[in-house]
N, C-alpha and C positions, 0 to 999 in steps of 0.2 A: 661186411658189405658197406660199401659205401652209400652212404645217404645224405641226397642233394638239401643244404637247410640254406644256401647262401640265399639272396634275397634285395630288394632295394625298400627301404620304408618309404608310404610317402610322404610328400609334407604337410606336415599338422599347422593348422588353421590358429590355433591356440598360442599363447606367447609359454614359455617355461614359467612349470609352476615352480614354488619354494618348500623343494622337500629335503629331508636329510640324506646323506650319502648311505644311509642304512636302508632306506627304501626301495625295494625290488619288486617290480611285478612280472608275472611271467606271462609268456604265451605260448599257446598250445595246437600243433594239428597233430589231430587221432585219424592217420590215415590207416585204410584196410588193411594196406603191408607192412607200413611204418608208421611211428610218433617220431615228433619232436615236439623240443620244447627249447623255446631263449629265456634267457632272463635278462631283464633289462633294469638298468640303472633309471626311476623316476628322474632324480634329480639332472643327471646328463642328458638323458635320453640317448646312450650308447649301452651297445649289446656288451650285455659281464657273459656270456658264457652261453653255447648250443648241447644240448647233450638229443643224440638221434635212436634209435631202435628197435630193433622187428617186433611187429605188434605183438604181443605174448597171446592175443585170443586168437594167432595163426593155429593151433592145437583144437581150435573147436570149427576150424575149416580155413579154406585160402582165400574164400570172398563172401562177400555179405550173405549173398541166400544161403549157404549153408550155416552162419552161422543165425540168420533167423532162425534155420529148422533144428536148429540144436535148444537155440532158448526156447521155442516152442515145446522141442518133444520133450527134456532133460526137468525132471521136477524142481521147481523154482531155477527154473534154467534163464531166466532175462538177467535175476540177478546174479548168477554164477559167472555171466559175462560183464556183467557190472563191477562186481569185486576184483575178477580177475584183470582188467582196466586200469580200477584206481589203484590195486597194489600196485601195479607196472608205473602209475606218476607215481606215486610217493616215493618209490625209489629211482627214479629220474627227476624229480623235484630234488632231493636232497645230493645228488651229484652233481645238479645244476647250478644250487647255492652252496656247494663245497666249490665249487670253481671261481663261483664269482667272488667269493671273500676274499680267495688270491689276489683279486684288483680293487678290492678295497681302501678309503684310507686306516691305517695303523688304527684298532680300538673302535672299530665299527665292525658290526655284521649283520648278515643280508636280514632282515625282516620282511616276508611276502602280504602286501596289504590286499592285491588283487590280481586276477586272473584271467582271460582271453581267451576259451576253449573253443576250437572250430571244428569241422568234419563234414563229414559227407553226414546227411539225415541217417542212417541206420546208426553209424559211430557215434553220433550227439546222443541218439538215442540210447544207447546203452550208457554212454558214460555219465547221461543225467538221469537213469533208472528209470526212464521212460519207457513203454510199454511199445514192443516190435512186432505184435500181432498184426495192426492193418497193415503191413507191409511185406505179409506174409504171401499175400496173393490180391490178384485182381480187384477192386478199382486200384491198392496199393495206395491205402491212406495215411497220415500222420496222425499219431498221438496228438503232439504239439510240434506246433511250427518255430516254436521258442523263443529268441529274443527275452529271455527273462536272465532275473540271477538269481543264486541261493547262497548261504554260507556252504564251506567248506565242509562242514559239521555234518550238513545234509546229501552230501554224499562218501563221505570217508567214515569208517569205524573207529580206525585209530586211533588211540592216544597217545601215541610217540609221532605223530605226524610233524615236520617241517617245518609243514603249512599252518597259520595258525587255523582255528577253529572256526573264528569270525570273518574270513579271509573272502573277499567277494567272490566267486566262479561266475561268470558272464557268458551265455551262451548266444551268441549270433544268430539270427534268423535264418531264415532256409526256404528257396521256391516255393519246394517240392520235396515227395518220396525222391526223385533221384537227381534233384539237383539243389547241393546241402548247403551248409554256409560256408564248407571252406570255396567254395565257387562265387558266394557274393564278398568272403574276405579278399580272392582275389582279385574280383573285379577293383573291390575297394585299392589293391596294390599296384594296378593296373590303369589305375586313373580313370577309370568310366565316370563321365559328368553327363549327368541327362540333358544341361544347356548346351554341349557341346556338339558342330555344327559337320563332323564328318564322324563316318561310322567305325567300329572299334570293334572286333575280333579278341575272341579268346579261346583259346584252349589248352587245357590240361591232360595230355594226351597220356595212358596208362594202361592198365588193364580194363579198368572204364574211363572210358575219357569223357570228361565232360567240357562242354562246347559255350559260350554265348557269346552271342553278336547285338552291339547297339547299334541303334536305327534312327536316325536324327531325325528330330521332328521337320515336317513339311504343311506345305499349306491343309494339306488333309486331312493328317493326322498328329497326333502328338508323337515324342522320343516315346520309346519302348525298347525291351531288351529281351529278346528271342533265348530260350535256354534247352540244349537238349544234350543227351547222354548217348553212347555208343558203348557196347558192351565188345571191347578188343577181344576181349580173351588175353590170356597168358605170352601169348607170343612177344609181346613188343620187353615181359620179363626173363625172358629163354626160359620158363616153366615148362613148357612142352616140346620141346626142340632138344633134338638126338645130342648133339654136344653142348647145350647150353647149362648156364652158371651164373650167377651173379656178379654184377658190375665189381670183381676183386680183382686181384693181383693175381695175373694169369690167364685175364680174359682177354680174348680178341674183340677190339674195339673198334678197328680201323685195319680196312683190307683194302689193297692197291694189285691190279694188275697190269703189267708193261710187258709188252712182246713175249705175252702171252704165258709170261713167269707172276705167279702169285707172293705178294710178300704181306707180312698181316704186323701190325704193331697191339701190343697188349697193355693192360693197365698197371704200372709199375716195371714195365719194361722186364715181368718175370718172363719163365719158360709158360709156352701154349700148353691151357689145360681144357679151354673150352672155349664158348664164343658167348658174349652177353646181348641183351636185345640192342644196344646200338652197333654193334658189331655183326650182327644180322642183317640191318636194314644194308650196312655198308657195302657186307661180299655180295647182295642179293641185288645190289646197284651197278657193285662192278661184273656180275656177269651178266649183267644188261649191255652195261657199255662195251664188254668185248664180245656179244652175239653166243656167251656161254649157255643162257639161258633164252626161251623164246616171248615171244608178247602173250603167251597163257600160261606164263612161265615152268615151262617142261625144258627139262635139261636138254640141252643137244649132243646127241647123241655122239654125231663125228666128231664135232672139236673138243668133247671132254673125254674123246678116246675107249668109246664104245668098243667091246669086239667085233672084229670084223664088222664095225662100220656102221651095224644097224642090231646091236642089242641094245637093251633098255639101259638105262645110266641110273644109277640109285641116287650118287653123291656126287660131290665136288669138294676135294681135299683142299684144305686150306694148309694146313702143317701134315707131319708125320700121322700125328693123333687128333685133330681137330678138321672135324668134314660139317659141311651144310648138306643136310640130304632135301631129295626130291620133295617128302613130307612135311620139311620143315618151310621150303618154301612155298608151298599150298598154307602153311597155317598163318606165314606174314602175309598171303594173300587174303587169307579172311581179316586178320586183323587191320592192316590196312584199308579195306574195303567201308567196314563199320565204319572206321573214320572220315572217310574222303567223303563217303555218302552221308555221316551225316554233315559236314561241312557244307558241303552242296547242298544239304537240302536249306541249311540256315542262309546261305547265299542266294537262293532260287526265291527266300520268303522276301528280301529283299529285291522289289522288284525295279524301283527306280536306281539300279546301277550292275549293267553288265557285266562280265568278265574284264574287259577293256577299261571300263569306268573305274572299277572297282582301282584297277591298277594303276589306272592314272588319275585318278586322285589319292592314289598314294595311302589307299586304309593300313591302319597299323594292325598290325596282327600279332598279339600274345602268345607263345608258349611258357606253359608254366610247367613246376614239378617238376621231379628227376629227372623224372626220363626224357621229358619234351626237353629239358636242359641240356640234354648229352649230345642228342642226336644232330648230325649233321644236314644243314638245310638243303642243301643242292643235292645230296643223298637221298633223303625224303620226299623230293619232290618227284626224281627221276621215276622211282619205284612208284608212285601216284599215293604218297600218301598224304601229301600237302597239295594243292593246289599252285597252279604255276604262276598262275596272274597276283598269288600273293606272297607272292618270292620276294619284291624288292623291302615288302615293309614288314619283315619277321623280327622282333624281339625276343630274347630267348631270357624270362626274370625267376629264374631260379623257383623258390617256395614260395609263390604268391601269395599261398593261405596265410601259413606263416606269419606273414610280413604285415597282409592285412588285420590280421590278427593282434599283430605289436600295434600296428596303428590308430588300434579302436584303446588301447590300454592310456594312450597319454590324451585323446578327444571322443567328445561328448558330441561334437559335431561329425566328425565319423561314423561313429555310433548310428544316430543320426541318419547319414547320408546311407551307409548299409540297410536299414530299413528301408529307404527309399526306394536304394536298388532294387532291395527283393520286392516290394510291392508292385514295381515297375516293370519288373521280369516274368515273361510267361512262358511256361513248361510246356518243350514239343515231344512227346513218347514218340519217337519214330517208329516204333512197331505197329503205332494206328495210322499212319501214313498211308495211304493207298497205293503208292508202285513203291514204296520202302525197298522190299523184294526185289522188285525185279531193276532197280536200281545198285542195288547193293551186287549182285548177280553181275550185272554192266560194269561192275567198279573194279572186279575181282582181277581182270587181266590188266597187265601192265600196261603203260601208256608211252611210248616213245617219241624222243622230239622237242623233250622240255627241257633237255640240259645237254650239252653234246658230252 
């Protein structure tokens, strides 16, 4: 599977310090589906080496509340996902410093002095053996909000470890239960300045996407930073979708239709074996744009050759073996929906600048993360998963966490400034919302008219 780590760091405040060419610190995001980690040369401040891969506590479920309910119910079950965690770095630390001694100079190797670990609140919390019970259900509390460090020692067993023993782990602060530090790392990658005088959009759009918007301050009130979460579901991973498959070689990615002939391009230019979630959003755009599909998107019946004209259509064949069925486009309908609505609600809380304003003053708008990376913008939009008014100022930055993550490893003012952020930052649960519902409901059918 391919996994997105590319990335932009940003600029550190700090001049270079004087360290030796042997010094390595790493950084870390423990996402639900996937890890990475870089390592990075202190002394340059360039990346020696990425190594990426499928979370190994995918075995104790596919997303976080199952796997709270596993370390809940499973005896000494918090730490059985704890162990299971740090085994998976140790042996992605040590393939990460086997790489970078290849760019080493001659008679140097890597020494890891410290560390950068980010995630979503449930992920921090297991990999700092923190306790996932308040997050188990309702208010959905933190342990600890974090922002601390520990040695390495205090969380790994090992004594063949990498890392050495003394090696700082730094863990990033965090909103909220659902909006973690890799959200304020990325803001951090993202450039959010609370002195900054136009408003700045973000999202990380996934199986949970999470959302924030800054809000420059005004005579009324001070900058603040709006933060909320959208529970996609699976769809935008083709997890529940009749031919879907992970972003590999064989997936359909990008689907084109012309006079009325479907042509689909794959990743690696292999043979069609299935369709992945940005290959989804695409066929589901193009049967928008040729009237295959309707505005509550039900197949049409005549032009995808119903019999005799008026039976039900189940599918729409993309290849020989590769079809998008009726089901699969109900489930991008919810997934999308989650999204656009919560988007709109963080735009609605901003109420000094309309749709119009919004877009003519030109807000920049962050996609982070793999998948926000892949997907095609004018795709996204048509399908109403993005908003139209914020077409012209999408940024698409790769692994934001990541990055912000690298960037707390070389400043102290970073650091810093991420505390700030999250103090700054207030968490919207859209499920307490009052028309949440019947917005999300409104969100579901298609929108036409935003992209020809």
């Amino acid at each position: 599977m391919k996994i997105i780590t590319e990335g932009s760091l940003p600029e550190i405040p700090e001049p270079p310090a004087d360290f030796s060419p042997s010094e390595v610190a790493l950084a870390v995001d423990v996402g639900t589906t996937t890890i990475a980690v870089a390592a990075w040369s202190l002394s340059s401040r360039k990346i020696l080496s990425v190594v990426a891969e499928k979370n190994a506590q995918s075995k104790y479920g596919s997303d976080v509340i199952n796997r709270i309910e596993c370390a809940m119910k499973l005896p000494s079950g918090g730490k059985i996902l704890h162990d299971c965690l740090v085994k998976q770095l140790e042996k992605m630390f040590a393939s990460a410093l086997s790489l970078s001694s290849q760019k080493m100079p001659r008679g140097f190797r890597p020494h890891v002095g410290k560390i950068v670990l980010t995630g979503n609140s449930t992920m921090l919390s297991f990999a700092a053996g923190v306790s996932v019970e308040g997050l188990a259900a309702v208010p959905f509390t933190l342990a600890s909000k974090f922002d601390f460090s520990v040695g390495w020692k205090e969380l790994s067993s090992s004594n063949s470890s990498v890392v050495p023993s003394d090696a700082e782990v730094y863990f990033p602060p965090v909103v909220g239960a659902f909006i973690g530090a890799d959200t304020v790392c990325a803001m951090l990658a993202a450039g959010f300045g609370l002195d900054s005088e136009e408003p700045v959009l973000l999202a990380d759009v996934g199986t949970n996407s999470e959302m924030a918007l800054f809000v420059p301050a005004s005579s009324s009130s001070a900058a603040r930073i709006l933060c909320t979460s959208a529970a996609a579901g699976p769809a935008f991973e083709a997890a529940n979708i009749s031919c879907g498959m992970p972003s590999v070689n064989g997936a359909v990615d990008k689907v084109k239709i012309d006079g009325g002939k479907i042509s689909v391009r794959t990743i690696g230019n292999a043979p069609a074996k299935g369709v992945c979630g940005s290959g989804l959003i695409s066929s589901v755009s193009e049967f928008l744009r040729n009237g295959m599909v309707d505005s509550h998107g039900t197949i049409e019946e005549k032009i995808c050759g119903g019999a005799g004209g008026d039976s039900r259509v189940s599918k729409i064949d993309l290849t020989e073996s590769v079809s998008v069925s009726q089901s699969d486009i109900r489930n991008l309908q919810l997934a999308k929906s989650a999204v656009k609505t919560g988007l709109d609600h963080l735009l609605s809380r901003f109420e000094s600048f309309s749709a119009k304003k919004i877009s003519g003053q030109g807000m920049r708008f962050f996609l982070a993360g793999g998948f926000g990376s892949r997907i095609d913008i004018e795709e996204s939009v048509r399908i109403g998963l993005l908003p139209p008014s914020l077409l012209g100022g999408v940024l698409q930055i790769g692994n934001a966490a990541l990055f912000g993550a690298s960037a707390i490893l070389f400043s102290e003012k970073l650091k810093e400034k991420a505390r700030l952020l999250s103090k700054k930052s207030t968490q919207i649960n859209l499920a307490a919302v009052p028309d949440f519902q019947q917005k999300f409901l409104g969100n579901i059918d298609f929108e036409f008219g935003a992209i020809p």
